[in-house]
C-alpha positions in Angstrom: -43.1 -24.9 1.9 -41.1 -22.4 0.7 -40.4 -19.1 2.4 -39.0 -16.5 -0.3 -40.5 -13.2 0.1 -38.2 -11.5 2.6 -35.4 -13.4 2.5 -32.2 -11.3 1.6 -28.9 -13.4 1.3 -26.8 -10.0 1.7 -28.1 -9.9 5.7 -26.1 -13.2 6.6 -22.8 -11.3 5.9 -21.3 -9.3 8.1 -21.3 -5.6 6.4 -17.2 -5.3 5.8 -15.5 -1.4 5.9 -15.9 1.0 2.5 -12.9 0.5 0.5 -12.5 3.8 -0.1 -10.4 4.3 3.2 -7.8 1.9 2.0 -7.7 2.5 -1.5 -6.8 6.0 -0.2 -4.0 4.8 2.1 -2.8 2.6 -0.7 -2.7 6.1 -3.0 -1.0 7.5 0.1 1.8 4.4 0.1 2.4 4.7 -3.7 3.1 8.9 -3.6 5.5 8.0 -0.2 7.0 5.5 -2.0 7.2 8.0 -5.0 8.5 10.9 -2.8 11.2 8.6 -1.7 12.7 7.7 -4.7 12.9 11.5 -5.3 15.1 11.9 -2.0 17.1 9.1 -2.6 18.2 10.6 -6.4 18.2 14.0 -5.0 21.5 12.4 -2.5 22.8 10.7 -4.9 23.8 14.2 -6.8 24.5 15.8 -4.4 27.0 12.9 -3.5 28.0 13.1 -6.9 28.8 16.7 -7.0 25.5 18.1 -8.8 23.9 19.3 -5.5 20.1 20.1 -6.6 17.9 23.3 -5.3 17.3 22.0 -1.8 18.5 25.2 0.0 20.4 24.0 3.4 19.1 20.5 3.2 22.6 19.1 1.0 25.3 21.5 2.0 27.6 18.9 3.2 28.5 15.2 2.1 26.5 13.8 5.7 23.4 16.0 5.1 23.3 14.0 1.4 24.2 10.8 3.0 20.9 11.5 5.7 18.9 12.2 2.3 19.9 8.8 0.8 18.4 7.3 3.4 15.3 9.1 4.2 14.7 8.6 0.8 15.8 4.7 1.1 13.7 4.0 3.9 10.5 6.0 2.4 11.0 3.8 0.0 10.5 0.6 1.5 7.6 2.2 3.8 6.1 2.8 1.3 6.2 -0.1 -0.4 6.0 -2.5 1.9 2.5 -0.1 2.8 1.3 -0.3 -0.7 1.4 -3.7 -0.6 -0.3 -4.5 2.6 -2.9 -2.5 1.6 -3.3 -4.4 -1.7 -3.2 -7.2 -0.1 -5.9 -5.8 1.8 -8.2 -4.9 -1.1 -7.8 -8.0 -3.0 -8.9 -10.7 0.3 -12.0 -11.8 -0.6 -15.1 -10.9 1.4 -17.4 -13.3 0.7 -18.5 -16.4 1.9 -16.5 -19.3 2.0 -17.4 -23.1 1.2 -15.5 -25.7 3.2 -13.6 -27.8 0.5 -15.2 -31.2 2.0 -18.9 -29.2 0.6 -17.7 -29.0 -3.0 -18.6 -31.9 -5.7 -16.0 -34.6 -5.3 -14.5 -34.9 -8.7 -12.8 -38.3 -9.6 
């Protein structure tokens, strides 16, 4: 006999986190990674001679070195962020059939 009136497939899974949280954090990684690339240039011409309206912060050839790489390593922060969290968004949360279950193709 069959027993369909309050079966709900959706209770056997565990209830995973919203994705809101990460899609945020992935938001978050991109603008870091953004902000980053804006440091890094802003060194760069100041390095070059073309020193940019950042006040005190690239007065001297070692404070535009330091900004070169803040901006470097934001960079790959927030890359390497960004795509954890992708990675995170795209694993699949549904249930998974053993290969040996699926129809045997010749």
């Amino acid at each position: 006999m069959k027993l369909s009136d309050g079966f709900d497939a959706r209770r056997l899974r565990p209830r995973g986190p919203g994705t809101w949280r990460t899609r945020l954090a992935a938001a978050l990684a991109a603008l870091f990674a953004c902000f980053g690339i804006l440091l890094a240039m802003a060194g760069v011409a100041s390095l070059l001679g073309r020193p940019v309206s950042l006040g005190a912060l690239n007065d001297s050839p070692g404070a535009a070195v330091v900004l070169v790489l803040l901006g470097l390593f934001l960079l790959w922060a927030g890359i390497f962020a960004w795509r954890l969290f992708r990675r995170r968004l795209r694993r699949p949360s549904d249930l998974s059939m053993s290969p040996h279950l699926m129809k045997k193709r010749n």
